[in-house]
C-alpha positions as CSV (number, residue, x, y, z in Angstrom):
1,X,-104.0,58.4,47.8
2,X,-100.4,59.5,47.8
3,X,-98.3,58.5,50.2
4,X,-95.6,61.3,52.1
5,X,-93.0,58.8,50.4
6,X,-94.4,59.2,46.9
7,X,-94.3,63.0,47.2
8,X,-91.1,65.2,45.7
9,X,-91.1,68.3,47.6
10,X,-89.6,70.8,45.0
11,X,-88.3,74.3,46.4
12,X,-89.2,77.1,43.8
13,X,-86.8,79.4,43.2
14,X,-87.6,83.2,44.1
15,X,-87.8,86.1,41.8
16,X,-84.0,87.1,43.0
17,X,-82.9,83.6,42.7
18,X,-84.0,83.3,39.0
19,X,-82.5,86.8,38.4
20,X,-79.3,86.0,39.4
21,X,-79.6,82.9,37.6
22,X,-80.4,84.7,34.2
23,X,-77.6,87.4,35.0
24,X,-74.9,84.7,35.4
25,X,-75.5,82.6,32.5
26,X,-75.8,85.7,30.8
27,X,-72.3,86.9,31.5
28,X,-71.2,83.0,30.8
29,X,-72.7,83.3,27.2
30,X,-70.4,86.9,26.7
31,X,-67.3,84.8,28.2
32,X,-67.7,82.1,25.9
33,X,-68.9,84.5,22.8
34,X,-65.3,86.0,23.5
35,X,-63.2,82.9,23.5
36,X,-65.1,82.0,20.1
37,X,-64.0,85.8,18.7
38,X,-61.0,86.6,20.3
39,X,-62.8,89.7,21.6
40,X,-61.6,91.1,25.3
41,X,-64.4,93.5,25.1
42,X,-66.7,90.7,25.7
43,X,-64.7,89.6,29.0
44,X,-65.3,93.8,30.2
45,X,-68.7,93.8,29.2
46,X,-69.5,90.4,31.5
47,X,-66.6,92.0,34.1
48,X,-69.1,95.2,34.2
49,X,-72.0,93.6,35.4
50,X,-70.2,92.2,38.5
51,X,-71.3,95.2,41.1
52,X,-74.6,94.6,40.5
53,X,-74.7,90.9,40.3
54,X,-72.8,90.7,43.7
55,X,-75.7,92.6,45.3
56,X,-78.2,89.3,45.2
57,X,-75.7,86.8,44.6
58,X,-76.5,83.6,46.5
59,X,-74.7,80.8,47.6
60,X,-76.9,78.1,46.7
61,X,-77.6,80.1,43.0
62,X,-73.5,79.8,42.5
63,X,-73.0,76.5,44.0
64,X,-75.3,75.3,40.8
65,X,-73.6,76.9,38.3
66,X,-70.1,75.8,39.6
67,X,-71.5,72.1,39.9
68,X,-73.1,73.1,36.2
69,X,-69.4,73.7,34.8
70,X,-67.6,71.2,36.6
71,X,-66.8,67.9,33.8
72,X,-64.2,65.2,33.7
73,X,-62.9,67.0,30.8
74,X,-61.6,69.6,32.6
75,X,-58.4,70.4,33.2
76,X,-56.9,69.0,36.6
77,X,-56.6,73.0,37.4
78,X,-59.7,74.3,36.4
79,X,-61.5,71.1,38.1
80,X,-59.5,72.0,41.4
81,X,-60.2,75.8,41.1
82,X,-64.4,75.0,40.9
83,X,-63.7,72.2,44.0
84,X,-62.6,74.8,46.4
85,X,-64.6,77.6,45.0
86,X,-67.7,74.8,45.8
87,X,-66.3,73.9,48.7
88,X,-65.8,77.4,50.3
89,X,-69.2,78.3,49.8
90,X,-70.6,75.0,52.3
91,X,-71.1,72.7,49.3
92,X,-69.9,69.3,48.9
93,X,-67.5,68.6,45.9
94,X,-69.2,69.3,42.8
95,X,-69.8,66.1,40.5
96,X,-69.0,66.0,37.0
97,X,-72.8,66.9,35.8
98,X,-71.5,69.1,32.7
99,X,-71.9,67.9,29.1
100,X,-68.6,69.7,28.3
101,X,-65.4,71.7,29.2
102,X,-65.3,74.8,31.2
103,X,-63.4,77.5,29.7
104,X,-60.9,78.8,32.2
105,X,-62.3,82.1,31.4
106,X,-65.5,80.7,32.7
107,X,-64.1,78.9,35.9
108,X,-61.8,81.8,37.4
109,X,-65.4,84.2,36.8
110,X,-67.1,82.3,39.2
111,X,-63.8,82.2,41.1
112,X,-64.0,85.7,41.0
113,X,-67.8,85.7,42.2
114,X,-66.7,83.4,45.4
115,X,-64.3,86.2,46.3
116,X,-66.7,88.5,46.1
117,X,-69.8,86.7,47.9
118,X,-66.7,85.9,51.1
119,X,-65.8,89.5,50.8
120,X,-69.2,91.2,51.3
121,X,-70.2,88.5,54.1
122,X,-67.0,89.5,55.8
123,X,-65.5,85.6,55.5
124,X,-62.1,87.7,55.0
125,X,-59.6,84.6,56.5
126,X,-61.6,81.6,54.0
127,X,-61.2,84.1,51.4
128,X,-57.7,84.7,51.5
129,X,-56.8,81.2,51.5
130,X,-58.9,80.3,48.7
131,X,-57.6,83.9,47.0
132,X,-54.2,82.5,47.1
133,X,-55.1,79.2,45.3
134,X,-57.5,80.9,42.9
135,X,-54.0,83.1,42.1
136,X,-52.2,80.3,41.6
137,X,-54.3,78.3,39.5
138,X,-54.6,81.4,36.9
139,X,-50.9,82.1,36.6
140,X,-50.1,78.3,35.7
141,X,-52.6,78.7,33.4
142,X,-51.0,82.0,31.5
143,X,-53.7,82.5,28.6
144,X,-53.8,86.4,27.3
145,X,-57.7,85.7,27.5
146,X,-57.5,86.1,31.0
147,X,-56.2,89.4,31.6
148,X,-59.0,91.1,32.8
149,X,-60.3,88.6,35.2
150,X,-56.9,87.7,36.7
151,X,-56.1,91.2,37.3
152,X,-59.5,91.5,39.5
153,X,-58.6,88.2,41.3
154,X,-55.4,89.0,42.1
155,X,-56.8,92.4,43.4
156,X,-59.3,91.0,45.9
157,X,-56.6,88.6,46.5
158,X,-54.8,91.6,48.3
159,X,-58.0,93.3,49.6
160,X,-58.2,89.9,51.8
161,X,-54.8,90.1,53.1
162,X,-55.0,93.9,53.7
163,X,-58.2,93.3,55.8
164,X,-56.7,90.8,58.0
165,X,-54.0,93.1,58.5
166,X,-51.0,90.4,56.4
167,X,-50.9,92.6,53.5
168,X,-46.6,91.7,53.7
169,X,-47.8,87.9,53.5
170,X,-49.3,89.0,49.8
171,X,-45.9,90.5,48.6
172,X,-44.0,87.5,47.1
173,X,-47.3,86.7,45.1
174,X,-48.0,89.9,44.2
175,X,-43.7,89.6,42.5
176,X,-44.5,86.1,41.0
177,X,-47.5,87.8,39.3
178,X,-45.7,90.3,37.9
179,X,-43.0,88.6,36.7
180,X,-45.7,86.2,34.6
181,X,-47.4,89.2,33.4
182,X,-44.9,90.5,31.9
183,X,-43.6,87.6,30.3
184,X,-47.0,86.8,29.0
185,X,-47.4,90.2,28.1
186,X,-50.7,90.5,30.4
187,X,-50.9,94.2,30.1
188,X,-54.2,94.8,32.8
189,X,-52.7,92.3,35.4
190,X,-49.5,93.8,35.1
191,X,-50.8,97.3,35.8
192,X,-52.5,96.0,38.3
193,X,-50.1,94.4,40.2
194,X,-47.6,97.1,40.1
195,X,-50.3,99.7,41.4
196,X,-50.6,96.9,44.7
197,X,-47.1,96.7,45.0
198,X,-46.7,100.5,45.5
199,X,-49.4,100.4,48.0
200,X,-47.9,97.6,49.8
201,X,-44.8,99.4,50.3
202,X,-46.3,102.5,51.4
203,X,-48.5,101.1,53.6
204,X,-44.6,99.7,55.5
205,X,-43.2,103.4,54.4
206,X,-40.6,101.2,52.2
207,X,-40.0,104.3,50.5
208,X,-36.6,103.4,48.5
209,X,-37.9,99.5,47.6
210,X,-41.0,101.8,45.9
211,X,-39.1,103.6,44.5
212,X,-36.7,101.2,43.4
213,X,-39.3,98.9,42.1
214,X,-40.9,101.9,40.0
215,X,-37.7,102.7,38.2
216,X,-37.1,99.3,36.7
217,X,-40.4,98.6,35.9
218,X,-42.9,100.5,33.0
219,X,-46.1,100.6,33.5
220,X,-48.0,100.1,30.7
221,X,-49.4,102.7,28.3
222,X,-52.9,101.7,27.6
223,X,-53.8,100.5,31.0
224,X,-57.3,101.5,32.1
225,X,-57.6,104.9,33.4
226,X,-58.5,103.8,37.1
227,X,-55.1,102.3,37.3
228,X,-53.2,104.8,36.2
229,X,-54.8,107.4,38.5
230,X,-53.8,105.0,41.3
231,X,-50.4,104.4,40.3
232,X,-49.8,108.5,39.2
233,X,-51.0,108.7,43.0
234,X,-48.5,106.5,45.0
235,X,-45.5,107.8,42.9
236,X,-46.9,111.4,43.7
237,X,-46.7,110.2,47.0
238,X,-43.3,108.7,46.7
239,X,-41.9,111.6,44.7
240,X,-43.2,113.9,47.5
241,X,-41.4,111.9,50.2
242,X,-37.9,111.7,48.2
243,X,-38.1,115.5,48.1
244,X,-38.9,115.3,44.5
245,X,-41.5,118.1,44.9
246,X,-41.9,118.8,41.2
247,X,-41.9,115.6,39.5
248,X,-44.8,114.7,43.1
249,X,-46.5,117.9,41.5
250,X,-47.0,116.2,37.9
251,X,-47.9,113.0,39.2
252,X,-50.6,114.0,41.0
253,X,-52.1,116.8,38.6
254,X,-52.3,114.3,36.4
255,X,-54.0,111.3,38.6
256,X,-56.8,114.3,39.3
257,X,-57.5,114.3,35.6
258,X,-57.1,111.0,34.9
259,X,-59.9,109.6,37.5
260,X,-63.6,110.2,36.3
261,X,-65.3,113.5,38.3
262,X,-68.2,111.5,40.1
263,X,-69.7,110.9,43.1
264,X,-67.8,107.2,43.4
265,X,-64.7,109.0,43.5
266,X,-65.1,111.5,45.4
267,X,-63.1,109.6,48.1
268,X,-60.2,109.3,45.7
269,X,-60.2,113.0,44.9
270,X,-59.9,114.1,48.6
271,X,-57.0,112.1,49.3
272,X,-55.2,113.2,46.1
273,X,-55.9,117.2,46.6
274,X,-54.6,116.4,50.1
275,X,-51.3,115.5,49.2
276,X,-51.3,117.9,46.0
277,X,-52.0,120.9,48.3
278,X,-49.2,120.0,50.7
279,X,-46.6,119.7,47.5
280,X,-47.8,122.9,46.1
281,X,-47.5,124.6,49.1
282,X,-43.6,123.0,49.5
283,X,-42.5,124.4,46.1
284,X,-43.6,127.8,47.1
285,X,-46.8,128.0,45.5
286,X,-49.7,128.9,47.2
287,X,-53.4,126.9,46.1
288,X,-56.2,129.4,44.1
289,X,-58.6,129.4,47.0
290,X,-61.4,128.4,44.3
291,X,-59.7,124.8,45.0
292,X,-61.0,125.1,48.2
293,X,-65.1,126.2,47.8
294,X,-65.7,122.7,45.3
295,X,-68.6,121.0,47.3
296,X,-66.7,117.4,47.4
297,X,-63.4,118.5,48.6
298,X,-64.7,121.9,50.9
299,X,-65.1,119.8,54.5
300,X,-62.1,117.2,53.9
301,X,-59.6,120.3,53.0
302,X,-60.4,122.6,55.8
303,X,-57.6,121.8,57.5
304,X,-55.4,121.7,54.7
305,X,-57.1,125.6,53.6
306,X,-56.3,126.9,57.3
307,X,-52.1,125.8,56.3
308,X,-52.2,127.2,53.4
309,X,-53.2,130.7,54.8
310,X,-50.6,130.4,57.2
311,X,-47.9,129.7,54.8
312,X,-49.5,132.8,52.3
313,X,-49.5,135.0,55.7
314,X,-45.9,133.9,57.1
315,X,-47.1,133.4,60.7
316,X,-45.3,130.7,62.6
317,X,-47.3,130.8,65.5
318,X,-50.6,130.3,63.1
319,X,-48.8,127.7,61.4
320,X,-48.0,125.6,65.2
321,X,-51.6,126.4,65.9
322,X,-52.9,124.6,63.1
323,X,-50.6,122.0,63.3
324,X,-51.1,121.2,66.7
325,X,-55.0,121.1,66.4
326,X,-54.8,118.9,63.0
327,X,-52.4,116.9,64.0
328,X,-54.4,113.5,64.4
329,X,-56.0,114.1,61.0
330,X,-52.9,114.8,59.5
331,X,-51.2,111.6,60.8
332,X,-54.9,109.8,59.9
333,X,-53.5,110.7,56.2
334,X,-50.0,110.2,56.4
335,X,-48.9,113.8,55.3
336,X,-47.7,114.7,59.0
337,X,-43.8,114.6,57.9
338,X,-44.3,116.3,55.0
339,X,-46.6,118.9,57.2
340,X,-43.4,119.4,59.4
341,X,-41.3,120.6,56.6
342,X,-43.5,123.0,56.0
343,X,-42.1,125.3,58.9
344,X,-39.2,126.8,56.7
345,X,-41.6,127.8,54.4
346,X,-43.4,129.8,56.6
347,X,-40.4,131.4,57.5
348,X,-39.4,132.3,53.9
349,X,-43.2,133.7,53.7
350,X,-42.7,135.8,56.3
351,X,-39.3,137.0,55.1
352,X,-41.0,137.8,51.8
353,X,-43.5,139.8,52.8
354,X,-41.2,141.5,55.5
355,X,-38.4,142.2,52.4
356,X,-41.6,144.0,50.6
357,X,-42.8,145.8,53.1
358,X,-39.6,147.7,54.5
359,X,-36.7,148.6,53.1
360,X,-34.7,148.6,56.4
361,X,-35.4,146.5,59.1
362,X,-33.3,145.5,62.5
363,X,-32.6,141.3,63.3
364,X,-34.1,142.1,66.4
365,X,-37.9,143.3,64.7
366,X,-37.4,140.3,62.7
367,X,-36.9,137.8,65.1
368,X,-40.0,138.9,67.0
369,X,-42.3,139.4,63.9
370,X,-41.6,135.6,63.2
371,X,-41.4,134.8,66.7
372,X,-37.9,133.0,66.4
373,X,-35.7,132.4,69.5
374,X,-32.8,134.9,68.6
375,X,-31.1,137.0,66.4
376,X,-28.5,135.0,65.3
377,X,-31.6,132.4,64.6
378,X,-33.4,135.4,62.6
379,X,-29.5,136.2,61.2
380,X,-29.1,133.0,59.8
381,X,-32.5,132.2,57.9
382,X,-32.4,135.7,56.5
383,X,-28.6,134.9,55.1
384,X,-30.0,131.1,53.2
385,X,-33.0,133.1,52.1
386,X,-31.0,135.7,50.3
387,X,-28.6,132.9,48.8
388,X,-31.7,131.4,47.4
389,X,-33.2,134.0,45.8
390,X,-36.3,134.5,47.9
391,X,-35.6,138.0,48.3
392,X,-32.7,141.1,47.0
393,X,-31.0,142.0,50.4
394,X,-28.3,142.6,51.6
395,X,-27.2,142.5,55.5
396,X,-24.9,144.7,58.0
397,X,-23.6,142.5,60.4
398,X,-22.0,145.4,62.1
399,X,-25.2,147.7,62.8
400,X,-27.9,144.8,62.7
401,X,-30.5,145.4,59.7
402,X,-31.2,143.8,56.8
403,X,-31.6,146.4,53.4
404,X,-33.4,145.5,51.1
405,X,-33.1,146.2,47.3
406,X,-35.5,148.0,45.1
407,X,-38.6,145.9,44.1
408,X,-38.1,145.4,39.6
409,X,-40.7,144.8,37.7
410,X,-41.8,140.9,37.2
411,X,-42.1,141.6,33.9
412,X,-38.2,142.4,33.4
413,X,-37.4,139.2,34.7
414,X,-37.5,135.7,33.3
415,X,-40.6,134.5,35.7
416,X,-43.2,134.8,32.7
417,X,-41.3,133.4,30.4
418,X,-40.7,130.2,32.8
419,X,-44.3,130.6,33.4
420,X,-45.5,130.1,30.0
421,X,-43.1,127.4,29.2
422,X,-44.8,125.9,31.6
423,X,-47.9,126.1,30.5
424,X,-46.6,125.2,26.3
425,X,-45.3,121.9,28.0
426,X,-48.7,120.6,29.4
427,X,-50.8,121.3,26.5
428,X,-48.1,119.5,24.3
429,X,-48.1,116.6,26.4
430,X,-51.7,116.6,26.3
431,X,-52.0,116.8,22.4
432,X,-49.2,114.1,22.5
433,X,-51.1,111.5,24.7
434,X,-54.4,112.1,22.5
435,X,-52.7,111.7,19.0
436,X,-51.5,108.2,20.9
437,X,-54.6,107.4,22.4
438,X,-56.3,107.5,18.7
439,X,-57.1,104.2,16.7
440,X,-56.7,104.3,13.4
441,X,-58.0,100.8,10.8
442,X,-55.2,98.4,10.0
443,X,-53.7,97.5,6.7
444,X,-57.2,95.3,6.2
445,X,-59.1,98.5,4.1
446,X,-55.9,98.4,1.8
447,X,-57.4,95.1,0.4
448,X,-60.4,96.0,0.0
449,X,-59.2,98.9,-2.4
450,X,-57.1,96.4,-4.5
451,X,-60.0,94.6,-5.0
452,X,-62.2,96.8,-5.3
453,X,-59.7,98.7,-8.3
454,X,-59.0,95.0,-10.1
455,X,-62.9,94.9,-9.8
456,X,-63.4,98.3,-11.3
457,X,-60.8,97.2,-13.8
458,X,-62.4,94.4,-14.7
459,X,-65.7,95.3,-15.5
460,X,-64.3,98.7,-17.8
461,X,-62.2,95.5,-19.9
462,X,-65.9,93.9,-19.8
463,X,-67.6,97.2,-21.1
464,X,-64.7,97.9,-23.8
465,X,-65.0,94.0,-25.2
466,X,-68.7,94.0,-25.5
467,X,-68.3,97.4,-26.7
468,X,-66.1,95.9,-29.7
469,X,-68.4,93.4,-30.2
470,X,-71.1,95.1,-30.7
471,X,-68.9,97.0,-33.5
472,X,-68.0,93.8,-34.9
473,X,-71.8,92.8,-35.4
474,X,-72.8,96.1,-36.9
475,X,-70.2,95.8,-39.5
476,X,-70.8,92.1,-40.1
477,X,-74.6,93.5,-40.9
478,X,-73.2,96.4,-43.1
479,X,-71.6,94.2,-45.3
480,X,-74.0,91.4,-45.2
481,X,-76.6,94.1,-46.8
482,X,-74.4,95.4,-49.4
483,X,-73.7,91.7,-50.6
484,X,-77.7,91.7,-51.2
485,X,-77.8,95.1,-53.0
486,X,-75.2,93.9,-55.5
């Protein structure tokens, strides 16, 4: 009979335990299929798999396969990077079980695992510590291979310091990172880092270092799509600030089209809209109210639909109405200052529509249709507003009244004509950016050609020499059978 002692309890792995399991070495097999090719699309198609792996990943399940990879082959920073990562998930300090090397695209994915497993179970001080090694560990090591994966890290890397509200602790990594991508020509990372930069500085409103930082840097062309949405965003968001309204109004027209229409990013729509309604309505412009009845962005732009219809009115006491009862979400998304200059275009609104209506009009009407303090007040706004060209008036200081000119026809004028220039230059920026975006083959198809004329060559020289021998043979028999006759 066996004895308790004689008995090896073995703990059978659950079905979720032996899922993850398949799922990780499955992504370890695409990892090390593209270091054999030199493939990064390999790396994104284990990278893709993440958000669903991180759903039942498991300590004990990753401990294993860190303690799987760990040899004394390694490299002395790969070995540390799998030490911590074991070591931050309870486990003692892996032992050198594995028969080879781990790649280092192979260690800083499991790296990037532990983030994520200290990330969802709210571990957010552990994690940034071990972020900041992980970081560090991948930019000694400075292989192209890595892109992908080092730009995640070193975006969770932020997410941790963000959470635990020392997102300024992050910035002279976040420089050191970007200064080794873009010596090592890491094209993702370096997109990456420049879009968390920009977010770090406007989380401080360090308007003018963003802006600095933007201007002597180039973001890469053929970044992913997601990060150029988020970067078009924040310089929107700068522009907008530096009174750039224009150049804010590009930005963000474009970061709407550039990020995919879905329900993930609905969020990311919203906040964009927000700020693109509020620079639209500060260059004069007034949204199409169809902008305002889409299903994902009706509830999150009511507010922002009640200011526009104050601005398209001209009511100054609508406009301080709505202000005043908006006025914690506006601050909530940090568009209150640029809500506030939003009062002068009221005012030219309401002279607008005032300058349309009558052709003579007294200060004093003036003054108490836009319910300003004075006449001089009223006097003074009506003056700048003629000097820039928001209406054709003229005033009589003397008597009191404003005149206005005859309305022209729009058509007469040169407003179509900027209009469709307009409109020319965005659809030839768009056929630009998709004649770049195309892939044609390299110069490899020009070899097989050569070949494939020397080859064609080759076998008509082939056809003409059997060809002649054939002649030769006949002949040879011709005469061989006249020889016989005579």
């Amino acid at each position: 009979m066996a004895t308790p002692e004689n008995v090896t309890m073995e703990v059978e792995a659950t079905p979720e335990q032996k899922l993850a399991e398949s799922h990780l070495a499955r992504n370890v097999k695409f990892l090390e299929r593209g270091i054999a090719t030199a493939e990064v699309h390999y790396t994104h198609r284990a990278l893709r798999t993440i958000f669903s792996l991180r759903k039942r990943l498991q300590p004990d399940v990753l401990a294993e396969s860190i303690a799987a990879h760990v040899s004394k082959s390694n490299s002395q920073v790969v070995a540390d990077c799998l030490h911590r990562a074991a070591e931050s998930l309870g486990q003692p300090r892996a032992a050198g079980s594995a028969t080879k090397a781990c790649e280092p695209e192979v260690c800083l994915f499991l790296c990037l695992l532990v983030q994520l497993y200290h990330l969802d179970h709210n571990e957010h001080e552990r994690g940034a510590q071990l972020s900041d090694a992980f970081v560090e560990a991948a930019l000694d090591l400075q292989r192209r291979t890595l892109d992908p994966i080092v730009s995640r890290i070193i975006f969770y890397c932020s997410r941790f310091f963000e959470v635990t509200g020392r997102l300024a602790d992050a910035r002279p990594m976040l420089l050191r990172a970007l200064q080794t991508a873009t010596l090592t020509n890491m094209k993702e990372t370096k997109a990456m880092v420049l879009t968390l930069l920009l977010r770090n500085y406007l989380n401080y409103k360090l308007y003018d270092q963003a802006e600095r930082l933007a201007a002597r840097s180039s973001f890469p062309t053929d970044a992913p799509n997601n990060l150029l949405a988020r970067y078009l965003y924040y310089m929107g968001r700068i522009e907008a600030v530096q009174l750039n309204y224009s150049q804010a109004q590009v930005h963000l027209l474009e970061a709407t089209r550039k990020a995919p229409s879905t329900p993930a990013t609905a969020g990311f729509q919203q906040t964009v809209h927000k700020i693109y309604v509020i620079v639209e309505l500060l260059m004069g412009n007034i949204p199409e109210r169809s902008l305002f009845r889409t299903p994902v962005l009706k509830k999150p732009l009511q507010p922002y639909f009640e200011l526009a219809q104050a601005v398209r009115v001209g009511d100054l006491s609508q406009f301080q109405d709505v202000v005043s009862r908006y006025q914690d979400q506006f601050l909530k998304d940090q568009v209150l200052i640029l809500v506030q200059r939003l009062r002068h275009n009221v005012i030219k609104a309401g002279i607008r529509s005032i300058s349309v209506a009558y052709s003579r009009i007294s200060l004093r009407d003036i003054c108490l249709k836009l319910h300003l303090d004075s006449e001089e007040d009223a006097e003074y706004i009506v003056a700048k507003a003629i000097r820039d060209g928001v209406i054709d008036a003229t005033i009589d200081h003397e008597k009191g009244f404003v005149k206005s000119a005859e309305v022209h026809n729009v058509y007469g004028t040169s407003d179509p004509q900027h209009a469709f220039d307009k409109r020319i230059t965005f659809c030839l920026g768009l056929y630009n950016e998709s004649v770049k975006s195309m892939r044609y083959p390299g110069g490899d198809h020009r070899k097989e050609l050569a070949y494939a004329d020397e080859a064609i060559k080759r076998e008509r020289e082939l056809a003409q020499e059997i060809e002649n021998e054939e002649y030769d043979s006949d002949s040879d028999a011709m005469d061989d059978a006249t020889d016989e006759d005579l």
